[in-house]
Z-matrix of the N, CA and C atoms (Angstrom, degrees):
N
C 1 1.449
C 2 1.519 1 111.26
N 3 1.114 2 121.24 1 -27.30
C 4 1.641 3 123.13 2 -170.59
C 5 1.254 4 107.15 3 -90.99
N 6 1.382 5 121.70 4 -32.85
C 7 1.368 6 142.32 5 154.59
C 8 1.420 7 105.22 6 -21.81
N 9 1.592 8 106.69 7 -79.26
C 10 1.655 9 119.27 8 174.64
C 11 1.214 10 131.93 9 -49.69
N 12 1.306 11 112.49 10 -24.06
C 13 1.576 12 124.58 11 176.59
C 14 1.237 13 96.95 12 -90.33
N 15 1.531 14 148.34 13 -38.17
C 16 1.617 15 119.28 14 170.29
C 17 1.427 16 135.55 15 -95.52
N 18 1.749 17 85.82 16 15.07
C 19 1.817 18 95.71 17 159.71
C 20 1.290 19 103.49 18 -94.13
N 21 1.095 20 117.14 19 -28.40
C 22 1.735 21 115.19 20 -176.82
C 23 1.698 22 130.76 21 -67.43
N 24 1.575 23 82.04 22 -14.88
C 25 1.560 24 111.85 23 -172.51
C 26 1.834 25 104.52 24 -74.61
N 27 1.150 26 104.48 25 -33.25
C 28 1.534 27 112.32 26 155.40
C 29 1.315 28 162.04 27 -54.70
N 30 1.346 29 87.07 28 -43.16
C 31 1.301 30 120.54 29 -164.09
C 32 1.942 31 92.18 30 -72.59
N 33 0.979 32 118.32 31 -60.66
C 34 1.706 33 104.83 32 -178.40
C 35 1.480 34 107.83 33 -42.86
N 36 1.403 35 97.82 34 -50.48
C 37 1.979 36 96.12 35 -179.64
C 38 1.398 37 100.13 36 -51.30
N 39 1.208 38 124.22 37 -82.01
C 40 1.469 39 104.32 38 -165.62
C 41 1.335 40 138.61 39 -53.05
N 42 1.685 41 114.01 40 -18.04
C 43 1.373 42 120.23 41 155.22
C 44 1.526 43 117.84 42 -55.24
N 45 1.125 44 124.13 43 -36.03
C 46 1.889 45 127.20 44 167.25
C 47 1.458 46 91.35 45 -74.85
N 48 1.254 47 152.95 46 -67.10
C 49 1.043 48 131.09 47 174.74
C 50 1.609 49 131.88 48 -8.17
N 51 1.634 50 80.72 49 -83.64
C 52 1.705 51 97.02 50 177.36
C 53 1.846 52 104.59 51 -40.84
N 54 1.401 53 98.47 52 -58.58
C 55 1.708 54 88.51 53 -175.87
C 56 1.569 55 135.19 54 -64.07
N 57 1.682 56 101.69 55 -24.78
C 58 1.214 57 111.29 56 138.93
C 59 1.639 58 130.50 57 -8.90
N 60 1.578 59 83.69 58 -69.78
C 61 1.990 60 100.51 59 -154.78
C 62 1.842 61 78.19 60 -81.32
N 63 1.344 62 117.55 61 -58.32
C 64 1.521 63 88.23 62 -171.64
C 65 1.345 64 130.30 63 -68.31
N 66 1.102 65 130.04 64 -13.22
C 67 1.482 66 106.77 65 138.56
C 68 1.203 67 164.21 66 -39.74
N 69 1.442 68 91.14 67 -53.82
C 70 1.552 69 116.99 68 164.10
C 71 2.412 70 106.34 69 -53.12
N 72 1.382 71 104.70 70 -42.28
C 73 1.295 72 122.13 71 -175.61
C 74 1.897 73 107.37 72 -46.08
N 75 1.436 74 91.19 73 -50.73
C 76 1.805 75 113.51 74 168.14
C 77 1.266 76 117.02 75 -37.65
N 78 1.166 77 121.93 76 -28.83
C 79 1.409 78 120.87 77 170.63
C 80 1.979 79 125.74 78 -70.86
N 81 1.265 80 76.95 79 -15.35
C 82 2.240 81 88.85 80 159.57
C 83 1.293 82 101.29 81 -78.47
N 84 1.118 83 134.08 82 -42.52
C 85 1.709 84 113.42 83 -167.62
C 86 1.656 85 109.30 84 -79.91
N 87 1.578 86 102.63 85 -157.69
C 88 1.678 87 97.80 86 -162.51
C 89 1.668 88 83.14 87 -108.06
N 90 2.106 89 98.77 88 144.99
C 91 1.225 90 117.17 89 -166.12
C 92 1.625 91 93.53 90 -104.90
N 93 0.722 92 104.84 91 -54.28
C 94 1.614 93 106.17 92 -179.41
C 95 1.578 94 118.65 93 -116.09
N 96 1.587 95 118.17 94 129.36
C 97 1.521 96 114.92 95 156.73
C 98 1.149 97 111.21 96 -113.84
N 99 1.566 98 113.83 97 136.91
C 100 1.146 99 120.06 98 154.32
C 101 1.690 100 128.15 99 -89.36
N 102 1.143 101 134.67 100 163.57
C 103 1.012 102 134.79 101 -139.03
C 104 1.546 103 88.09 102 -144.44
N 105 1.508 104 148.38 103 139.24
C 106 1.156 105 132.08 104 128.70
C 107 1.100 106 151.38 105 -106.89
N 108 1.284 107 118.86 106 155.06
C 109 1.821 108 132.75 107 -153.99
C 110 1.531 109 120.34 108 -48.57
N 111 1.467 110 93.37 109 -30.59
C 112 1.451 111 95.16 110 -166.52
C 113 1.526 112 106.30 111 -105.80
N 114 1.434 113 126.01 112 -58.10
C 115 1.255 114 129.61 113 -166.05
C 116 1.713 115 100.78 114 -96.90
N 117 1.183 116 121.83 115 -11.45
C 118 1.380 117 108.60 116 -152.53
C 119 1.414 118 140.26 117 43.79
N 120 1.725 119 117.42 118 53.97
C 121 1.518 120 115.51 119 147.48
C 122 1.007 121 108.14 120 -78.02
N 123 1.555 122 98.02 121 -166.36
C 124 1.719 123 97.37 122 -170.26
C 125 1.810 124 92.80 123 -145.67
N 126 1.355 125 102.58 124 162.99
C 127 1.655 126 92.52 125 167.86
C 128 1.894 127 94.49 126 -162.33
N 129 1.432 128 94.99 127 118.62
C 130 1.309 129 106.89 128 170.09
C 131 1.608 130 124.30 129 -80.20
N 132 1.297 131 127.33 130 151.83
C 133 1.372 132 115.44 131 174.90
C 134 1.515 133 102.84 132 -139.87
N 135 1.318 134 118.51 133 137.18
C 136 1.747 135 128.83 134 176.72
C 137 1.649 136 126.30 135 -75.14
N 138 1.260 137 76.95 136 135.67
C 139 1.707 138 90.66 137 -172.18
C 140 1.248 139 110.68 138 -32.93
N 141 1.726 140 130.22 139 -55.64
C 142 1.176 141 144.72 140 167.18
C 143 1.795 142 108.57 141 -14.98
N 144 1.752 143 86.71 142 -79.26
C 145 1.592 144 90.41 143 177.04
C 146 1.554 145 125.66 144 -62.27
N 147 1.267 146 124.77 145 -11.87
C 148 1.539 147 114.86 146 179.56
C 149 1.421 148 79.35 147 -80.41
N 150 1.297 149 126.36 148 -75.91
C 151 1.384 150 129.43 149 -156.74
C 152 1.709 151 118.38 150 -29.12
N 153 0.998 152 104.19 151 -44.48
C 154 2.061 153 116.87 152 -147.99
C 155 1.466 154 86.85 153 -111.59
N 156 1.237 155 105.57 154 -61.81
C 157 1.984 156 106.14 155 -178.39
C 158 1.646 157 101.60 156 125.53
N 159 1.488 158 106.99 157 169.34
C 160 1.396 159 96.17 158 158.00
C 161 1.625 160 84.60 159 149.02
N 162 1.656 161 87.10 160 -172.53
C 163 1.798 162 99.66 161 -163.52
C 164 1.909 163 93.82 162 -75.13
N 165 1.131 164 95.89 163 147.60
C 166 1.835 165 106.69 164 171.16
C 167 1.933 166 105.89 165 -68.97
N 168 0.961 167 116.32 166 174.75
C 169 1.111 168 125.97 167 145.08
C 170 1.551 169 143.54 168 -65.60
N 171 0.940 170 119.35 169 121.80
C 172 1.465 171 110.34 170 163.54
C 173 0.912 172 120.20 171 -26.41
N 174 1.643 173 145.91 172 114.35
C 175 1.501 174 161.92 173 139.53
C 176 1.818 175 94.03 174 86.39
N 177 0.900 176 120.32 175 51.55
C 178 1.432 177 145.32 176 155.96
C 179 1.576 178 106.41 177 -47.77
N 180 1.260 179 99.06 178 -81.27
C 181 1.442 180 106.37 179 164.25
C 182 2.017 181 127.17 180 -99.39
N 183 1.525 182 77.17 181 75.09
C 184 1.784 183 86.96 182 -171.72
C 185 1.220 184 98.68 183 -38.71
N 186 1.669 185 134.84 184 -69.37
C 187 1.037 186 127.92 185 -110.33
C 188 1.763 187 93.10 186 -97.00
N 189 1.256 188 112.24 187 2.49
C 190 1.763 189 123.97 188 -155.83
C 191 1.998 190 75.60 189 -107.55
N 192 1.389 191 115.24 190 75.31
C 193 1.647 192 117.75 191 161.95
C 194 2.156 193 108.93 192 -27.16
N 195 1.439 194 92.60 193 -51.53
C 196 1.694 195 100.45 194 -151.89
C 197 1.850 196 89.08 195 -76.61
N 198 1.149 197 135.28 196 -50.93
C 199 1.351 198 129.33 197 161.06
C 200 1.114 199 121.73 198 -47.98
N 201 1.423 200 123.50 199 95.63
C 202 1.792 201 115.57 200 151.34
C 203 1.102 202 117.77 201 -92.46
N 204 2.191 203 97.85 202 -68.51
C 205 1.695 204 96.91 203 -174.20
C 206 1.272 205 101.13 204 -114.60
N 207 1.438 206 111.41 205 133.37
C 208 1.178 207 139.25 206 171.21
C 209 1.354 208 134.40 207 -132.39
N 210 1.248 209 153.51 208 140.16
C 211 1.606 210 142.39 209 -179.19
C 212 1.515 211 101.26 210 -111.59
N 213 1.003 212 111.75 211 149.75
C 214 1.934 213 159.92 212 161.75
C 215 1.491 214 87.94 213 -58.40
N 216 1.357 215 152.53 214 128.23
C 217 1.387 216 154.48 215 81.72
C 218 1.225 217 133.77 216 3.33
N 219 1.033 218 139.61 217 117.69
C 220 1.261 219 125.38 218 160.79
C 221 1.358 220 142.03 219 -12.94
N 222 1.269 221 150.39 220 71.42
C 223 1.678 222 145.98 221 -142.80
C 224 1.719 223 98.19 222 -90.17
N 225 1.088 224 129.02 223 88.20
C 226 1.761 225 127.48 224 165.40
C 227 1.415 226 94.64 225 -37.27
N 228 1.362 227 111.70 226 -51.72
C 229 1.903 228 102.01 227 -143.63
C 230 1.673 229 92.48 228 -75.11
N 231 1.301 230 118.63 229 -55.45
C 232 1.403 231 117.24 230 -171.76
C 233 1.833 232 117.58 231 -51.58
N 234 1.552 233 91.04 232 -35.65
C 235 1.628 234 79.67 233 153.68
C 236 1.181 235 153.85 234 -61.83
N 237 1.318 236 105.94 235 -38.75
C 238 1.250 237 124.23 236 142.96
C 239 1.403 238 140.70 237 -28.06
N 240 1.423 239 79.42 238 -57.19
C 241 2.107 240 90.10 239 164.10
C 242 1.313 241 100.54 240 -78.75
N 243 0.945 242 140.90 241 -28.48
C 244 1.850 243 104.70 242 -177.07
C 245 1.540 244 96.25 243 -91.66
N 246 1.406 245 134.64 244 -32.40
C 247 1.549 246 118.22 245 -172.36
C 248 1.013 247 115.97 246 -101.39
N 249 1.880 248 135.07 247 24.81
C 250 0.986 249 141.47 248 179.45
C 251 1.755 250 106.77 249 -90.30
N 252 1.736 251 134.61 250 -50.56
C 253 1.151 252 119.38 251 146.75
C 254 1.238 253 122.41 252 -69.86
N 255 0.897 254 152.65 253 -4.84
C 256 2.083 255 132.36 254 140.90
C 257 1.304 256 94.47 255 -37.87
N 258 1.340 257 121.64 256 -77.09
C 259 1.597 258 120.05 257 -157.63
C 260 1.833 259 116.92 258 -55.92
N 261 1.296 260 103.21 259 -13.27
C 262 1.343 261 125.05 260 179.12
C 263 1.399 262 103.63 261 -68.26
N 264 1.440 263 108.87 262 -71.22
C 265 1.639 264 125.39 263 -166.82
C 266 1.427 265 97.35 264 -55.17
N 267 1.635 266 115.56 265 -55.89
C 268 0.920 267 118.16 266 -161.56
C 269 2.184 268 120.42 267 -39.49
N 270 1.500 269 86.82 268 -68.38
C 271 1.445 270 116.26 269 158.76
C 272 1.363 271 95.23 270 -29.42
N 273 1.560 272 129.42 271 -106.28
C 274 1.484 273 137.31 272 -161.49
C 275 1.665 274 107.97 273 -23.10
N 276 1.451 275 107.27 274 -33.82
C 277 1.154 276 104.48 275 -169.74
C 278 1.541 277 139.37 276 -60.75
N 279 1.943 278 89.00 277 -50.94
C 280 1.447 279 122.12 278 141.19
C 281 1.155 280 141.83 279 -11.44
N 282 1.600 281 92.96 280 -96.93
C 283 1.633 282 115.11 281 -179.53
C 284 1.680 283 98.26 282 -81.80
N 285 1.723 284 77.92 283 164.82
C 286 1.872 285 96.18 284 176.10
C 287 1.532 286 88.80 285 -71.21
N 288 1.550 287 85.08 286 -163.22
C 289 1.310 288 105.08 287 161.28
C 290 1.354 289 131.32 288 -138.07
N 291 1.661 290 85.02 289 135.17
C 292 1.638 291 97.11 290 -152.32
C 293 1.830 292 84.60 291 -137.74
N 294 1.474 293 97.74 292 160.93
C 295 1.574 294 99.54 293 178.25
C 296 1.300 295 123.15 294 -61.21
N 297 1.148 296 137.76 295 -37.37
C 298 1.568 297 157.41 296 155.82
C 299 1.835 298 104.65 297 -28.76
N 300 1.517 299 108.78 298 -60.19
C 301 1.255 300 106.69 299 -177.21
C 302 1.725 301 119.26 300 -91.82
N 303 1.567 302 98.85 301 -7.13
C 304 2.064 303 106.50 302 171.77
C 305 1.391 304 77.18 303 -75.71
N 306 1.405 305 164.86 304 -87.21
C 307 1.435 306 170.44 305 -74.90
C 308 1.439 307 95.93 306 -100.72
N 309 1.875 308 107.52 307 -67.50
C 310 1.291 309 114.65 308 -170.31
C 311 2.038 310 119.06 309 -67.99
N 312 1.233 311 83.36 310 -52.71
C 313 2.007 312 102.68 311 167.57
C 314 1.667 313 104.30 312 -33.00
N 315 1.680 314 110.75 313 -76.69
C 316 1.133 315 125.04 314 -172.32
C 317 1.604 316 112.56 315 -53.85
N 318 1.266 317 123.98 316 -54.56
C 319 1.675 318 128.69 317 166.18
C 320 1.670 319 107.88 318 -34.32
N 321 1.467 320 89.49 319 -78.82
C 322 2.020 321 93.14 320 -178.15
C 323 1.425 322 115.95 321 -32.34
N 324 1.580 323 123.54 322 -39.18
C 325 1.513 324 130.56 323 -168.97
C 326 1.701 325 108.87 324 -83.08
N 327 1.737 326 108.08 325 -39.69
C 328 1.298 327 113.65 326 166.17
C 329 1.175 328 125.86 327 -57.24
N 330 1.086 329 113.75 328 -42.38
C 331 2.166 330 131.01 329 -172.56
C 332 1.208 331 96.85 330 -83.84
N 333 1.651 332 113.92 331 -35.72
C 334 2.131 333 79.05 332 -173.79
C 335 1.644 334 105.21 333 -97.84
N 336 1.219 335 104.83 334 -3.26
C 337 2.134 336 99.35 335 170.92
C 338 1.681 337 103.48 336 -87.64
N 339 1.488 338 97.08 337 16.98
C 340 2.120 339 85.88 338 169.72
C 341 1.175 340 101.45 339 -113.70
N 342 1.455 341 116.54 340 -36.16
C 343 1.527 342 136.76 341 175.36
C 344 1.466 343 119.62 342 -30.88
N 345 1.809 344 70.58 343 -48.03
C 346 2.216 345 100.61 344 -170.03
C 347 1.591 346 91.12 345 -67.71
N 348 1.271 347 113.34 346 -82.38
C 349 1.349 348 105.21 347 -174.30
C 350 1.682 349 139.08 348 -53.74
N 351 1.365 350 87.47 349 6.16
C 352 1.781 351 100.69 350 167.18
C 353 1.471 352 104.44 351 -103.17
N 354 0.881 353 115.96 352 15.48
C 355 1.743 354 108.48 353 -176.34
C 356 1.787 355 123.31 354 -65.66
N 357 0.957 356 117.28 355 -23.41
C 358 1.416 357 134.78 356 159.56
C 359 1.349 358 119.76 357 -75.11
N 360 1.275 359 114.88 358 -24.18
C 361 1.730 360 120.98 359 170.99
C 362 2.146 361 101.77 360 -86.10
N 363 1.457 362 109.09 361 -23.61
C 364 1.514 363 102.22 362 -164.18
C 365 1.103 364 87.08 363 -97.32
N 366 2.128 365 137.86 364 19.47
C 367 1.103 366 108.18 365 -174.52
C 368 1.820 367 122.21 366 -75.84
N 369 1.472 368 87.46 367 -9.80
C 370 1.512 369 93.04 368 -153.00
C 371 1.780 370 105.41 369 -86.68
N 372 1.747 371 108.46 370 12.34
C 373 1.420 372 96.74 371 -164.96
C 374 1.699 373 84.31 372 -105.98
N 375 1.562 374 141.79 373 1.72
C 376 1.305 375 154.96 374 165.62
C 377 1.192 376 105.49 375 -89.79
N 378 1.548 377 143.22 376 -23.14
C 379 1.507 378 129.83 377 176.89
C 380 1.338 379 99.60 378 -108.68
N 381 1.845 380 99.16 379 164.76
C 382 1.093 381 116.85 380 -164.48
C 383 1.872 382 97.27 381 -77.46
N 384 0.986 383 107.87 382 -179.44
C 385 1.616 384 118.47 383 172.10
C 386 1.458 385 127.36 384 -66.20
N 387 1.779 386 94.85 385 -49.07
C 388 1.594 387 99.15 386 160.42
C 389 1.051 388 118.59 387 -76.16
N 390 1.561 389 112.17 388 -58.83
C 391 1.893 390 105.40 389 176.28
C 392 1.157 391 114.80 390 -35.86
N 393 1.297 392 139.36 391 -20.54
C 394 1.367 393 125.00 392 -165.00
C 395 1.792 394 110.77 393 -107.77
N 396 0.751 395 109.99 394 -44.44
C 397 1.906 396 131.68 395 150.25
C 398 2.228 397 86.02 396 -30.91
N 399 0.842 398 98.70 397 -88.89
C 400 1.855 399 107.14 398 -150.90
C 401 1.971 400 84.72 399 -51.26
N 402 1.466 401 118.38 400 -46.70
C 403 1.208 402 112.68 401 -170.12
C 404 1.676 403 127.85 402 -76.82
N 405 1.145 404 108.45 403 -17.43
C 406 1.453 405 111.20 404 142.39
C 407 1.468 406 127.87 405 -85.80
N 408 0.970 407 128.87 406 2.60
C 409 1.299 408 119.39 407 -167.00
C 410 2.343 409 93.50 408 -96.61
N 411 1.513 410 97.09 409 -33.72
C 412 1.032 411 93.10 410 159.73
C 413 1.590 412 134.62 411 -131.34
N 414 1.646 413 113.55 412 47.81
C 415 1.406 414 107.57 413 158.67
C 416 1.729 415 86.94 414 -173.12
N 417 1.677 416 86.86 415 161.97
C 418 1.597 417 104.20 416 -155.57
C 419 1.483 418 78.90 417 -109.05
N 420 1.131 419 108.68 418 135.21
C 421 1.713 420 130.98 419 147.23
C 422 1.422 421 144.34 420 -69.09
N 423 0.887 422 139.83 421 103.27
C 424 1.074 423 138.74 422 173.42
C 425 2.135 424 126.18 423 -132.30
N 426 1.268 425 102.55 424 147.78
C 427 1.458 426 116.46 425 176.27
C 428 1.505 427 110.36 426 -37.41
N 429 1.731 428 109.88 427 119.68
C 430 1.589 429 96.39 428 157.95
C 431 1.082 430 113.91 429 -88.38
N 432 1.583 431 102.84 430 -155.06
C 433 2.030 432 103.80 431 169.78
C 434 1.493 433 121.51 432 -84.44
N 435 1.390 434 118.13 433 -3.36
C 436 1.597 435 106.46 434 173.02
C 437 1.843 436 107.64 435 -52.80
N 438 1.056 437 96.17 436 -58.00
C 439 1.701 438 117.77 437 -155.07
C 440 1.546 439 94.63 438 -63.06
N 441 1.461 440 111.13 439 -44.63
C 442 1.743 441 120.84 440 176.72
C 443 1.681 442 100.89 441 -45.02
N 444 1.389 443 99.05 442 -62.37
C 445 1.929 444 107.23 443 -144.73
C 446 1.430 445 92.04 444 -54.24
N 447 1.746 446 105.77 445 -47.73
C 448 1.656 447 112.12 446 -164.60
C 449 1.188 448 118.49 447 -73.27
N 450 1.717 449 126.05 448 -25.79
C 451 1.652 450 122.29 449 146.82
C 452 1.095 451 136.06 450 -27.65
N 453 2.042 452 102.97 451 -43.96
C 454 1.588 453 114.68 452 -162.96
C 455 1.358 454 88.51 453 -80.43
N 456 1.057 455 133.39 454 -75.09
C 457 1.686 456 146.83 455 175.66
C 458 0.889 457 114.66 456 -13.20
N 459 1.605 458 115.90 457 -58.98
C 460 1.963 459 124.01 458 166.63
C 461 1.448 460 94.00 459 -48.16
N 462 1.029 461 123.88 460 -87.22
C 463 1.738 462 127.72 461 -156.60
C 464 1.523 463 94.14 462 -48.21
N 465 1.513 464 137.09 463 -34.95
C 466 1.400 465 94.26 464 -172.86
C 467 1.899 466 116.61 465 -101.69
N 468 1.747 467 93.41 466 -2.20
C 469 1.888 468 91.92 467 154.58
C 470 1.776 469 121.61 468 -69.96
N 471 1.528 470 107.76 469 -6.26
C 472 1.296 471 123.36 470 171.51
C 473 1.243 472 122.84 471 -46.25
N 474 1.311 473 93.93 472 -66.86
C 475 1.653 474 127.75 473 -175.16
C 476 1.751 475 105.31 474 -82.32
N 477 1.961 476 111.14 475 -2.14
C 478 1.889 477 81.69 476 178.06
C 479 1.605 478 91.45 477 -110.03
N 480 1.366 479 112.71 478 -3.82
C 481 1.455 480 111.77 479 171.68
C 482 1.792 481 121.32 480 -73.71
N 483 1.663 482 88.60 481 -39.63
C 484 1.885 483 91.18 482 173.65
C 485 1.637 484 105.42 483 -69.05
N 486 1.334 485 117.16 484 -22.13
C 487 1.903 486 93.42 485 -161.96
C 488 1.703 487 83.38 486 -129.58
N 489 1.887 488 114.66 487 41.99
C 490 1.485 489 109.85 488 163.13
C 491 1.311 490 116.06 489 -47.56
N 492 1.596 491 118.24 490 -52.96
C 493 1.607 492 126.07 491 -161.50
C 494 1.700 493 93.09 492 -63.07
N 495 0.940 494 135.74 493 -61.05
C 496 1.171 495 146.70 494 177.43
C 497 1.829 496 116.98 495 -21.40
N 498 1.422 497 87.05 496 -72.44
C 499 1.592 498 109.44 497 172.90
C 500 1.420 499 109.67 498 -56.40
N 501 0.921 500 101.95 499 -35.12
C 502 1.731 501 103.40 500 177.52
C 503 1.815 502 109.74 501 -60.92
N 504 1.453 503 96.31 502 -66.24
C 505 1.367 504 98.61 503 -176.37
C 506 1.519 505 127.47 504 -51.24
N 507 1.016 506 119.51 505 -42.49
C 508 1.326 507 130.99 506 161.50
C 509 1.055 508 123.02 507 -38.90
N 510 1.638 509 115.94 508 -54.04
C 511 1.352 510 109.61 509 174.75
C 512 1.436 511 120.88 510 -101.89
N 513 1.218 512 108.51 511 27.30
C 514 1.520 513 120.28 512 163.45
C 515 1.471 514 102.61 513 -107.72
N 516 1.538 515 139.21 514 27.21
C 517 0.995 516 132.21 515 165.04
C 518 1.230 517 129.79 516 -110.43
């Protein structure tokens, strides 16, 4: 019986874990599409690249003639949102649970599913000044599902880190 109660003692940690890593995973799909005003193409860009930075794609922004090649910046905040639950799960996984680490666990999972869903507001600290001037002027932005899926996921490793002790007990019964 005691056996069962300190495998069980785990098992919530590694459930924030797991959701952890799939969050963090969200950053392969596309973080932002833009949409444009006039003709309506569209051009998606990956979490990866807002996050880390790097050269754009070729005709990314077809319809933007004066934009071809351009690079992505470094995004702190968007990093943040995708490696803020890793560091969450990670933690829960670790430590017991004690109020100090429900505080820290639960924060990391909260801050990076706001992060996530600000990702269209942190676009502008990854584009250049002009690129971003010519690229709003013709296409509207909006959130894809990377940043979505890995929000929902954060918020609900949120909630298994605040009621870990909980989850534990229960299923150690």
């Amino acid at each position: 019986m005691a056996k069962k109660k300190k495998v069980m003692m785990f098992v919530p940690g590694a459930i924030a874990c797991v959701l952890g890593i799939a969050a963090f995973c969200m950053m392969f799909l596309d973080a932002v599409t833009y949409t444009g005003k006039l003709l309506g193409s569209t051009a998606s860009v990956k979490g990866m690249l807002v996050a880390f930075g790097g050269k754009a794609e070729d005709g990314l922004f077809s319809l933007v003639t004066s934009v071809k090649d351009f690079e992505f910046k470094f995004n702190i905040m968007t990093t943040l949102g995708f490696g803020l639950p890793l560091i969450g799960g990670v933690l829960a996984l670790i430590f017991k649970n004690g109020l100090i680490t429900k505080i820290v666990t639960t924060a990391c999972f909260v801050v990076g599913a706001v992060f996530l869903f600000s990702t269209v507001g942190f676009m502008s600290i990854s584009l250049d000044e002009n690129v971003k001037t010519v690229i709003d002027g013709v296409y509207t932005a909006k959130l894809a599902a990377g940043p979505i899926v890995g929000g929902v996921l954060a918020i609900i490793g949120a909630a298994v880190c605040f009621f870990k002790g909980t989850i534990a007990k229960a299923l150690s019964r």
